[in-house]
Structures are given as C-alpha cells and as structure tokens.
C-alpha positions as CSV (number, residue, x, y, z in Angstrom):
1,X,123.5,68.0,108.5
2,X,125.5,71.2,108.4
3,X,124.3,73.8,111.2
4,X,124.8,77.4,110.4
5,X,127.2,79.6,112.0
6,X,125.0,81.4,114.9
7,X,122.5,79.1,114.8
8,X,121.5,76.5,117.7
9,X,119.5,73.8,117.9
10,X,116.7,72.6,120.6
11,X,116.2,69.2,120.5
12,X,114.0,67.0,122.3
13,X,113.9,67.4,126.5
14,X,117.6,68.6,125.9
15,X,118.5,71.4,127.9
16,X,122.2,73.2,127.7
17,X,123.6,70.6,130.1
18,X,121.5,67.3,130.4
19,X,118.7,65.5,129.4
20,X,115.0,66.3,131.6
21,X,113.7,63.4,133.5
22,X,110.6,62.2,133.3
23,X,110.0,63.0,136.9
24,X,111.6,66.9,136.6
25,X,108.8,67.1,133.8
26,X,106.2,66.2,135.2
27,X,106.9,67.9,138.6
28,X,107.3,70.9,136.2
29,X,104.0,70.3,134.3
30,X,102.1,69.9,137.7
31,X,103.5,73.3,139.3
32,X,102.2,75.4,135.8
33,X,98.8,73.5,135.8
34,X,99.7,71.8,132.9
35,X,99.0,68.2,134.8
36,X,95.5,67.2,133.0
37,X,96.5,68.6,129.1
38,X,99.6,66.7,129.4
39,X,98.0,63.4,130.8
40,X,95.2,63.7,128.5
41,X,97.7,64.0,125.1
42,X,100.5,62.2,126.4
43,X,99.4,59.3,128.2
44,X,101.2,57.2,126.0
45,X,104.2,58.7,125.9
46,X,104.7,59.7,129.7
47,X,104.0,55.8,130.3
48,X,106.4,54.1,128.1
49,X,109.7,55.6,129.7
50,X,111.1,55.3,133.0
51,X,112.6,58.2,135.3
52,X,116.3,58.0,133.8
53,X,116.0,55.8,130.0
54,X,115.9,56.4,126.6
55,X,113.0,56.4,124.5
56,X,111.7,53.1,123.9
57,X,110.5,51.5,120.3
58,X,106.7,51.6,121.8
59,X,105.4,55.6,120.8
60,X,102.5,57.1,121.3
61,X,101.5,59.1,117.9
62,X,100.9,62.5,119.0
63,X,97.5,63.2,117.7
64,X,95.9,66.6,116.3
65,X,92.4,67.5,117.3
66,X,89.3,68.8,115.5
67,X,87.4,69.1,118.3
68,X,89.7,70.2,121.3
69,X,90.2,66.8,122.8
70,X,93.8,65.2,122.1
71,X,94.1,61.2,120.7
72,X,97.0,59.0,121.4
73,X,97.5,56.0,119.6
74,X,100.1,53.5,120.5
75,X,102.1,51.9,118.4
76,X,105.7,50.2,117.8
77,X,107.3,52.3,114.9
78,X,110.4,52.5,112.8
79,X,112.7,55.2,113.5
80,X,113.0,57.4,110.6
81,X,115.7,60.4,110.4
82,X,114.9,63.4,112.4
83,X,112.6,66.3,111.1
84,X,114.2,69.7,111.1
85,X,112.9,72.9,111.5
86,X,113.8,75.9,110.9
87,X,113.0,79.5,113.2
88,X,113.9,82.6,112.1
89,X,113.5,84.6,115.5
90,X,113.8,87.6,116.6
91,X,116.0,86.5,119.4
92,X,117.2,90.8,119.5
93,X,116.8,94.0,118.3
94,X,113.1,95.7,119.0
95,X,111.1,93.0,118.1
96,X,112.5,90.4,120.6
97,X,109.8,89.8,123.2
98,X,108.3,88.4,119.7
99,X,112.2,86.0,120.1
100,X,110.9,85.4,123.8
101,X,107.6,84.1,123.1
102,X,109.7,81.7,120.6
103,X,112.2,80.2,123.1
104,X,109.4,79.4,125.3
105,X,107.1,77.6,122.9
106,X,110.4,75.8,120.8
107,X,111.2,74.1,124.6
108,X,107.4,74.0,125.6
109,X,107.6,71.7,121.5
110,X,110.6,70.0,122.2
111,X,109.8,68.7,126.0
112,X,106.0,67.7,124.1
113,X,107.4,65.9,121.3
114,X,110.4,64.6,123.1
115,X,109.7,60.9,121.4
116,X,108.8,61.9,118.6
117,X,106.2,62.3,116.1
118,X,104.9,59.2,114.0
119,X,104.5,61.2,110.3
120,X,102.4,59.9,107.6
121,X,105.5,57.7,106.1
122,X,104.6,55.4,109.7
123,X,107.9,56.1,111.1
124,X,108.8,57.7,114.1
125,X,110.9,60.9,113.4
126,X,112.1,63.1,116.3
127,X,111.0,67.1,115.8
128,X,114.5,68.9,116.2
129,X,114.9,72.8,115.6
130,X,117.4,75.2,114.2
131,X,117.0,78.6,115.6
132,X,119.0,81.5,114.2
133,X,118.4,85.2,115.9
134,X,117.3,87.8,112.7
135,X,118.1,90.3,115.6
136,X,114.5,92.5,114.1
137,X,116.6,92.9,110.9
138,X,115.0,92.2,107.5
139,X,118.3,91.9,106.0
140,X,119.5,89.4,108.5
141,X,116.1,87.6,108.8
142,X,116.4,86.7,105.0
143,X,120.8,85.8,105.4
144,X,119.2,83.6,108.5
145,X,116.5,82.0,105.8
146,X,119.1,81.4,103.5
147,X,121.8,79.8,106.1
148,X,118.9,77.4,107.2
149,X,117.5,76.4,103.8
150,X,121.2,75.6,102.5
151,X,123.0,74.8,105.0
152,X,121.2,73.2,107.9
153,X,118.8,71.4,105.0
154,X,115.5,72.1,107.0
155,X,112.3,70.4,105.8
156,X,110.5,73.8,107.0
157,X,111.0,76.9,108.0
158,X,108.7,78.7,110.9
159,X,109.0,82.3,111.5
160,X,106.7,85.2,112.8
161,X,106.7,89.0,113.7
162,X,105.9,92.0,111.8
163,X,105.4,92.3,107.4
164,X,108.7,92.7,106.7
165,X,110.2,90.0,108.5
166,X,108.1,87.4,107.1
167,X,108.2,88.7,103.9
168,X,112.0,88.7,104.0
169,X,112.1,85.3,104.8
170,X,109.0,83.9,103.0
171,X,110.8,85.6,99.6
172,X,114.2,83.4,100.6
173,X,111.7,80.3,101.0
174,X,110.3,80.9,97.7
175,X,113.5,81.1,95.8
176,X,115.4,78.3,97.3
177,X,112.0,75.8,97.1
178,X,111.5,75.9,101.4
179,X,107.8,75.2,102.9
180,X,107.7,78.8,105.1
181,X,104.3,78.8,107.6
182,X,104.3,82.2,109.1
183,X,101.8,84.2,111.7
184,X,101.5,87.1,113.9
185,X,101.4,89.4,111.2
186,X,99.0,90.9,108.7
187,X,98.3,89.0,105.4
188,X,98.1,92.3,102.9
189,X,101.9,92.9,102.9
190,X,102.3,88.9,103.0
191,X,100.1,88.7,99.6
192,X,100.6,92.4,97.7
193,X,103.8,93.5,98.8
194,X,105.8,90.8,97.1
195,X,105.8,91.3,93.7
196,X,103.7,90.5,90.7
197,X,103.0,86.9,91.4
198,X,100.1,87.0,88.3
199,X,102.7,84.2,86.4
200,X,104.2,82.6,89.2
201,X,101.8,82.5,92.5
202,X,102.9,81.4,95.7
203,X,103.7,77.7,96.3
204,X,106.1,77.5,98.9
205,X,104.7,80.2,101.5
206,X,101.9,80.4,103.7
207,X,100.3,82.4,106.6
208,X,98.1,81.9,109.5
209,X,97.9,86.1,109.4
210,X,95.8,88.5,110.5
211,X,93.4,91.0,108.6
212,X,93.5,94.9,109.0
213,X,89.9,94.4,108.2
214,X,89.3,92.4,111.0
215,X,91.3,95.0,113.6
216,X,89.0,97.9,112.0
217,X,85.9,95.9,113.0
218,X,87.2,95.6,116.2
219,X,88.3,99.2,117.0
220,X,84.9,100.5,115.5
221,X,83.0,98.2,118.0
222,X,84.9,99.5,120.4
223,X,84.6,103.1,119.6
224,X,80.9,102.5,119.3
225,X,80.6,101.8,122.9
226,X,81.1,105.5,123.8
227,X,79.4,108.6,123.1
228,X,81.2,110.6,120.9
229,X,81.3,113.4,118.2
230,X,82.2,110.6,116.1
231,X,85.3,112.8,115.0
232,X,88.5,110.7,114.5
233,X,92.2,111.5,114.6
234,X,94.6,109.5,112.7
235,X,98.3,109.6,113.5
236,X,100.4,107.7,110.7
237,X,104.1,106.8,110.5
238,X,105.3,107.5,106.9
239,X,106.7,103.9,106.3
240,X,105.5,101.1,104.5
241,X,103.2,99.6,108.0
242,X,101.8,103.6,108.1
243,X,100.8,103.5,104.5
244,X,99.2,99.9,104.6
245,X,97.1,101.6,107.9
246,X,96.0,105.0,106.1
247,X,95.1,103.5,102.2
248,X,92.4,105.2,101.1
249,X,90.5,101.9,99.8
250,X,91.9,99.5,102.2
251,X,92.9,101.2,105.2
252,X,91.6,102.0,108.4
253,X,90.2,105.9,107.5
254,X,87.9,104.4,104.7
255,X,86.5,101.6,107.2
256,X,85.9,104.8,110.2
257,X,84.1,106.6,107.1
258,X,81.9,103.8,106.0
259,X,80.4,103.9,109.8
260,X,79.5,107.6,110.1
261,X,82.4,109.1,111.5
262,X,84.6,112.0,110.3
263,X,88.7,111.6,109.6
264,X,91.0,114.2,110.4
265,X,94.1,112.9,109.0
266,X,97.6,115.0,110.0
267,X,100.8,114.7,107.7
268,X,102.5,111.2,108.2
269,X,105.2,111.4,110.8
270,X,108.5,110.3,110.3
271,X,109.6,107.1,112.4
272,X,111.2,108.0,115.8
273,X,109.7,111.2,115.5
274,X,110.6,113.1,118.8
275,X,108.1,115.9,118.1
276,X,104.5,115.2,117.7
277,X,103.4,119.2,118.5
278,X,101.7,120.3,115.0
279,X,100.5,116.9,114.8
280,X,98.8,116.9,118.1
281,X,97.5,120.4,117.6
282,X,95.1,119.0,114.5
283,X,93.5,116.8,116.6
284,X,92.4,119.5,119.4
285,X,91.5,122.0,116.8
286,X,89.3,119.9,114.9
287,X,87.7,118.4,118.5
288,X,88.8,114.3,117.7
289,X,87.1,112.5,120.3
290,X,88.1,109.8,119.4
291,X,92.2,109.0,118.8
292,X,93.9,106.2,116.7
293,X,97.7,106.2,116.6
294,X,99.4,103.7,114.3
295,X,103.2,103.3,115.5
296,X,105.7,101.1,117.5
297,X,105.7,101.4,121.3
298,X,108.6,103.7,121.9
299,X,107.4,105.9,119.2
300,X,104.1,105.8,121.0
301,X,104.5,106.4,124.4
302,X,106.5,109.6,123.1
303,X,103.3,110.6,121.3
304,X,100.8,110.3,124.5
305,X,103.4,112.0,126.9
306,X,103.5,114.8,124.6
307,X,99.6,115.3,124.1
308,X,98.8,114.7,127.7
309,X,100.9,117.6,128.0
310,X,99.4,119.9,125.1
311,X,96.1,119.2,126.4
312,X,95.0,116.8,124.0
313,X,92.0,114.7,125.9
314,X,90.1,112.5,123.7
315,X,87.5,109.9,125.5
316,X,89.4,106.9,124.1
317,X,92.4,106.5,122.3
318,X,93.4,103.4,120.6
319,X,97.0,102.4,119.7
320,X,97.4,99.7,116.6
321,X,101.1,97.6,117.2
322,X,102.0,99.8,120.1
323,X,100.2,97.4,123.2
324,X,100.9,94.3,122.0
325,X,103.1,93.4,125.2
326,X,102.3,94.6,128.7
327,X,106.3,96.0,128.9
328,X,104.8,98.8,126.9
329,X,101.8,100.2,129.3
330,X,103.9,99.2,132.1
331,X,107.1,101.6,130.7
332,X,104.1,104.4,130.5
333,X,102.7,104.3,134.2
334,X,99.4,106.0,135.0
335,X,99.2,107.2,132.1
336,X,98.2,104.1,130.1
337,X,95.2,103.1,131.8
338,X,92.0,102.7,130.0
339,X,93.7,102.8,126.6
340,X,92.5,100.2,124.3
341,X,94.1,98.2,121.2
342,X,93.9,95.0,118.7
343,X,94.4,91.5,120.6
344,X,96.0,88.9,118.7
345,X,95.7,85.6,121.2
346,X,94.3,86.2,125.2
347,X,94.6,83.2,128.2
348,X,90.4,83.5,127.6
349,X,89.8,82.5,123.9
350,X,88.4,79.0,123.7
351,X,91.1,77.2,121.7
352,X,93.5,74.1,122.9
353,X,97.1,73.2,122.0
354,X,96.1,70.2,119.6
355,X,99.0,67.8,121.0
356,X,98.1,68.1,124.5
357,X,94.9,69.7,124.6
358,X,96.2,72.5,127.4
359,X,94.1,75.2,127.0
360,X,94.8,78.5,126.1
361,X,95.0,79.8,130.0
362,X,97.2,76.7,131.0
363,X,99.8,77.7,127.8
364,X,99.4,81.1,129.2
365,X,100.4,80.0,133.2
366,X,103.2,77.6,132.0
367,X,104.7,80.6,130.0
368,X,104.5,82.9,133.1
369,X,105.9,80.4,135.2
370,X,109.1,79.7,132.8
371,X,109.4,83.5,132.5
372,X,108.1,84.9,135.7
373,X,106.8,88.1,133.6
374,X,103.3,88.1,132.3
375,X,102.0,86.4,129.5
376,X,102.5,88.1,126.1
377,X,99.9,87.1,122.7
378,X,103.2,86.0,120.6
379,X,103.4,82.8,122.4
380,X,100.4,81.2,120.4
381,X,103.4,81.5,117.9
382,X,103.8,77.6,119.1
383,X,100.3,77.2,117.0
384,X,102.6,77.4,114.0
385,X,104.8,74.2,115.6
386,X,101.1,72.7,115.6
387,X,100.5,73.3,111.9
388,X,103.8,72.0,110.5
389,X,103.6,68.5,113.0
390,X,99.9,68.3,111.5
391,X,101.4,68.2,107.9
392,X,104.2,66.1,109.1
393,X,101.4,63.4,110.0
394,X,99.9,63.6,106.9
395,X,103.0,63.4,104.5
396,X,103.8,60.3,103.0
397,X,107.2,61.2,102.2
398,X,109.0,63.3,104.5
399,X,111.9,63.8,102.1
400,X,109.4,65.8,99.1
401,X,108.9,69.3,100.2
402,X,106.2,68.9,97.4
403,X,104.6,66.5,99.1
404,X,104.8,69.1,102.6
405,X,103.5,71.8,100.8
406,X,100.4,69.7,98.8
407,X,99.7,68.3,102.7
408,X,99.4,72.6,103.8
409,X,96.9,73.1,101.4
410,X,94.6,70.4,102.8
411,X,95.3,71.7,106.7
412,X,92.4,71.2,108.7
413,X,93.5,71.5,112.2
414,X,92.4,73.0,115.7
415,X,95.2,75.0,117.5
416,X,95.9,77.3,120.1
417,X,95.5,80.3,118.3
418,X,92.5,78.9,116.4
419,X,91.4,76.6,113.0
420,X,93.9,76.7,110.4
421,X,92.0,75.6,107.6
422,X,93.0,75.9,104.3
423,X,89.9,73.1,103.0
424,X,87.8,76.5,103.1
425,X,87.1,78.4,99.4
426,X,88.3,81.2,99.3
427,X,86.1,84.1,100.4
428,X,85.5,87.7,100.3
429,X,89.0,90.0,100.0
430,X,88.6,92.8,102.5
431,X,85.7,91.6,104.8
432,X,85.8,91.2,107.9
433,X,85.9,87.8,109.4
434,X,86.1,86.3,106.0
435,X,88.1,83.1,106.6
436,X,90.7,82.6,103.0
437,X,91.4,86.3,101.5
438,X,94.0,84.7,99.3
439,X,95.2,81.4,98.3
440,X,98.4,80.6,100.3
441,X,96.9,82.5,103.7
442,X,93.7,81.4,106.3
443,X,93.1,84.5,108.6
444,X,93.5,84.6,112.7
445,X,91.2,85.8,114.7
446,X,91.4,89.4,116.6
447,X,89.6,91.0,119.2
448,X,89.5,93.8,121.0
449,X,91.3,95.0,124.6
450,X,91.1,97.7,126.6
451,X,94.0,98.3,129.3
452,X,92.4,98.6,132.8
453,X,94.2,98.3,136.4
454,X,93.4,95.8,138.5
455,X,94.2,92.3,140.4
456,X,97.8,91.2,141.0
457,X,99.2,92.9,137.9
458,X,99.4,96.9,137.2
459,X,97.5,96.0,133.9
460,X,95.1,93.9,132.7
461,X,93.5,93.5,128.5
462,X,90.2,92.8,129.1
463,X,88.4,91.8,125.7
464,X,85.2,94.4,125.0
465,X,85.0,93.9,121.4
466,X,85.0,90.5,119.5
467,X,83.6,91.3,116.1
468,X,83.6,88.7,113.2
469,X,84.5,86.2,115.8
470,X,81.8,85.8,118.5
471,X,83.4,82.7,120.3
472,X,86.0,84.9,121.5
473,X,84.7,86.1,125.2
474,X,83.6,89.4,125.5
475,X,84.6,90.5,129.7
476,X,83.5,93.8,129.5
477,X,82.7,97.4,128.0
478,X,84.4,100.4,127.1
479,X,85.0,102.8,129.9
480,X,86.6,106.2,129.0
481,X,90.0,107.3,129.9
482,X,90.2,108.2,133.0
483,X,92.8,111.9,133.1
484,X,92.4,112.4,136.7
C-alpha cells in the first residue's frame, strides 16, 4: 500500500518508538478509570497475550452493543489483510482542537483494537489508520481525500469538523467511489449544498450530523427559562454557515418567530469583522433581551468585548459555534460566565463506547488524562471509529466497498455519541428530534449548556435544556448573566 506524502499512519498499540505492553496499558487504563469498560469488552483480548508477545491466533471479536453492555466472543481466526482507514483531520489551522480530539480517539482505537477486529468475512483483520492534516483548509481537506482514496487505497474514509470540510471531502469520496462517514457537523449543508443530486443521490457518503432544528429547540428552551421582552437580536456572518443560520424558512429567526418572540435582525457582518459598533447599536435601540450571535470564537469574543463596552446588556446571550471548546471562554475571562450555547457530546449523556462499554465520563477522564487540558465534545468523534468497525463486522467481503456501503445502510449500533441507526424511515425534514431527515444522514443528539464558574475548573457547561432528546440529563436552569 502506497502512503501519501504527509500522511502518517497509527497502527495498533504502536507508538513513535515501540510497541505498548500489556502491563503499560493496563497500568494506563487503571490511572484514567478506564479499568472496568476495558475488562468488561476486552476480557478476551487482555487475556490471550502475555506482558512482551505478539498477538496470538486465539482473538476475542470485539463486539458492538445495542444495549450498552460490550460481548466478547472468542475465537481462533484467519488473519486476513489489514483494514485501512482513512482521517482527514484538522491536525492545524483554526479548527484543530477538532485535529486534537482525533489524535486522541485514533490512539484510544488503535490501543482497543490492537488485535484486531474479526469482520463479517470471519477473519481477523487489524484496524490500521492513515491520517493526513487538512490544516482547516477545504482545499486541502479534499487534496488529503484524494491522496488517501488513490494512493493509500483506504477501504473508508472518516472525517469531521465544520460543512465545508466534510463536504469537501465527502464530494472527493463520491467521485472516486470511497465509503465517507462523517459527524460533528450539521446535515443541511451535508445534503443541500452539494449539488442537484435529483439523478444521481448519494451512495458513497454518510453522516451522523446534527440538525439546526434541533440547536433552535434547544436555545428556545433555554431562553424560555427567563423573563424576557421576548425581543431577540440576531448577529450573522455573511458567509455560507451565517446564511444557513438566518434562512428565512429554515433558519433560526423563523424558529424564534414561530414561539412568540420578535427578530431584530442587523446587516450580516463580514468575517473577522473588527467592528461590531452599528451592529451592536440595533440591538440596544430596539431593547433585545435576549442575544444570539452566530460566528467563530475569535470573531466572537471581539463581538462581546465590544458590547460590554457600548453598554449592550441583554439577560442571556447565546453563541452558536463560538463555545464549543472551553479554550474559548477561558481566552474571554470574567466576562464569559453565564453565557450559554449548543452542546454536541457532555461526560453526562448516558451513552457507552460499544467496544468497551466505557462510558461517556470515563472517555471523557481518559482524554483529560492523555491531554491534561479539559475534555472537549469533538472527541465522541471516536463514535465514527465505532460505526465503521460495526460495518466491518457485518461485511462479508471486505474488499467491495459496495458491500461496506449496503452494510451503512442497515447500521444499527449504540455509540458514544448515541444510536446510529439508519434501519429508521425516514422522518419529518425540519423537525426537531426527527431521527432520518434524508436518506444517507441519521441525526445526533444536542442539548443545551450554559457556562457557569465553579469546582476545579474556571468553567463548567452545565446542561439546562435537552429538548427532542429527554435522556440527555438536565443539571440545571438558566441563571442570567451576571455584569457585576
């Protein structure tokens, strides 16, 4: 197999210099509380090699779950050739804590599947990954794509991170015949932003994505939870993610109208905007009580300095993409607490890693234990590894990426970011909670956070809004923001 130029590969319990023993892993697996998932999915495999050997011929077949509890069956299996996958990842650039979360989970896969994984062909085949760094570029996401379909001959390709990075690469994956399983990103763009696809609909691409639906649900219940004027400020980029955000059928201004409350709605703002003055001065004429800014971090924190500053003081002000990672609040100070936001994955929700059965707040300590920083949503990314080594299970013929893709489209499986399961009809476009808006995509679930200080760490998302999703755990109300 050829391996691109920039690309590296993570295979097995490889590191950069030797081989992890059994004992390092499981002295490592104890100090992240990782001890009783592991034993519980990898009984098998822990007990058939010795401190310093190879894998032996007896396997245990890492097992996917329904129901949260792992199965191992052992077996003696034929070695078959290795399985390669393919991560586009945003190793740089402004999207790379997404390029974090992926070198954790690819390792946290690799030590896991270490054996390997006994597919539906009976055979054992070792998981082995190609990474290549889109450095947050769609340009070079898609060149990356490209690289890894034809040269490194992957059987699938795994990648995550805002609309136009998938789309980049899902469009490569479609026009070189690659399975592509995506996530952590919103299924509109994935589906409508790709083309007339009336003739030829999507066969090689799919997405465990989020709906904008959903994240209005979610910051209505949350704005509910105060007493307001019910007036609403809108700030918009004037790029394709600010246009998706303000449509006036699908957006979020529609959704806020629908529930009784009144849209202001300034000129878009350009990207990197430095001055947010006449924008800021709509809101406090027209009294918004209520705030929603639509824009990247940096871009954001700009935005809140600037209307602290002009006297702009709503009771709660909510940021879509800005507070997905703690970095961002933390880079803000004071200033930051109490704001509230969209949650994509949280250490609380009641989902399991299906090979191990960890649970989501033991993923969560083993991440901030490899790291030392504190855990970020993006690494329920590895729920995406889940998927594909559930397909792999199923296929009879790892060789026929037909034979992948038919095997996606009869997914059934329990992960760590929730049920991927593409047995459902589809549903409803455009209502929340809805389960299959479109044929090649099965929605993620979302809550709502709100930023508040406390315990060890300067902030803490606690969840106080989990509609369309009631398993997800609510921990609290809305308090308003707090200016003193």
């Amino acid at each position: 197999m050829l391996e691109p130029a920039g690309a590296f590969k993570v295979v097995g319990f490889m590191t950069k210099d030797r081989p992890i023993t059994r004992r390092e892993f499981l002295r490592t697996a104890g100090r992240t509380g990782l001890t009783v998932g592991l034993a519980a999915g990898l009984g098998g495999v822990l007990g058939s090699c010795s401190d310093e050997s190879d894998v032996s011929n007896t396997i245990a077949t890492i097992g996917t779950t329904q129901g949260g509890a792992s199965t191992t069956v052992a077996t003696t299996a034929e070695r078959g050739r290795e399985i390669n996958i393919g991560v586009v990842s945003a190793r740089s650039g402004p999207l790379a804590l997404f390029g974090k979360a992926d070198e954790w989970w690819t390792q946290y896969a690799a030590l896991v599947c270490s054996q390997g994984v006994v597919c539906g062909d009976n055979k054992l085949h070792q998981p082995v990954f190609v990474v290549e760094d889109s450095r947050s570029d769609p340009e070079r996401a898609a060149g990356a794509a490209s690289r890894l379909i034809a040269e490194a001959q992957v059987d699938v390709i795994i990648t995550s991170g805002n609309a136009r990075l998938v789309n980049a690469v899902a469009e490569r994956a479609e026009a070189l015949g690659c399975p592509c399983l995506s996530g952590f990103h919103q299924w509109r763009p994935f589906v409508h932003d790709r083309g007339d696809r009336s003739l030829a609909p999507f066969r090689w691409t799919y997405a465990h994505a989020q709906g904008l639906e959903d994240i209005a649900a979610v910051y209505l219940a949350m704005w509910e939870q105060l007493p307001t004027n019910r007036t609403v400020g809108f700030v918009f980029q004037d790029d394709a993610n600010g246009r998706l955000w303000a449509d006036s059928r699908t957006g979020l201004p529609p959704a806020a109208e629908s529930a009784g409350y009144e849209g202001v709605l300034p000129d878009p703002v350009p990207a990197g905007e430095d001055d947010y003055s006449k924008c800021i001065g709509e809101l406090v004429r027209d009294g918004c009580e209520v705030c929603c800014a639509v824009m990247p971090a940096s871009d954001f924190i700009a935005f809140w300095k600037q209307a602290l500053e002009l006297d702009f003081r709503p009771k709660i002000v909510t940021a879509g993409d800005a507070l997905a990672f703690p970095q961002a609040l933390e880079a803000m100070g004071p200033r930051a607490r109490n704001l509230t936001a969209e949650c994509l994955w949280h250490p609380s929700w009641p989902y399991a890693d299906s090979l191990t059965g960890s649970s989501a707040q033991q993923l969560a300590e083993d991440y901030m234990a490899k790291t030392g920083e504190l855990w970020i949503a993006p690494l329920a990314q590895y729920s995406k590894f889940e998927w594909a080594v559930d397909v792999f299970k199923r296929v009879a013929d790892v060789d026929s990426k037909e034979a992948f893709v038919a095997e996606v489209r009869r997914t059934k499986v329990d992960t760590c970011l929730g049920r991927i399961d593409f047995t459902l009809p589809m549903g409803t476009v455009g209502v929340a909670g809805s389960a299959r808006p479109a044929d090649n995509v099965c929605k993620a679930p979302v809550s709502g956070v709100q930023w508040v200080a406390g315990g060890a760490l300067e902030f803490q998302p606690t969840i106080v809004a989990n509609n369309g999703w009631p398993t997800l755990p609510a921990a609290g109300r809305v308090v308003p923001l707090d200016y003193d």
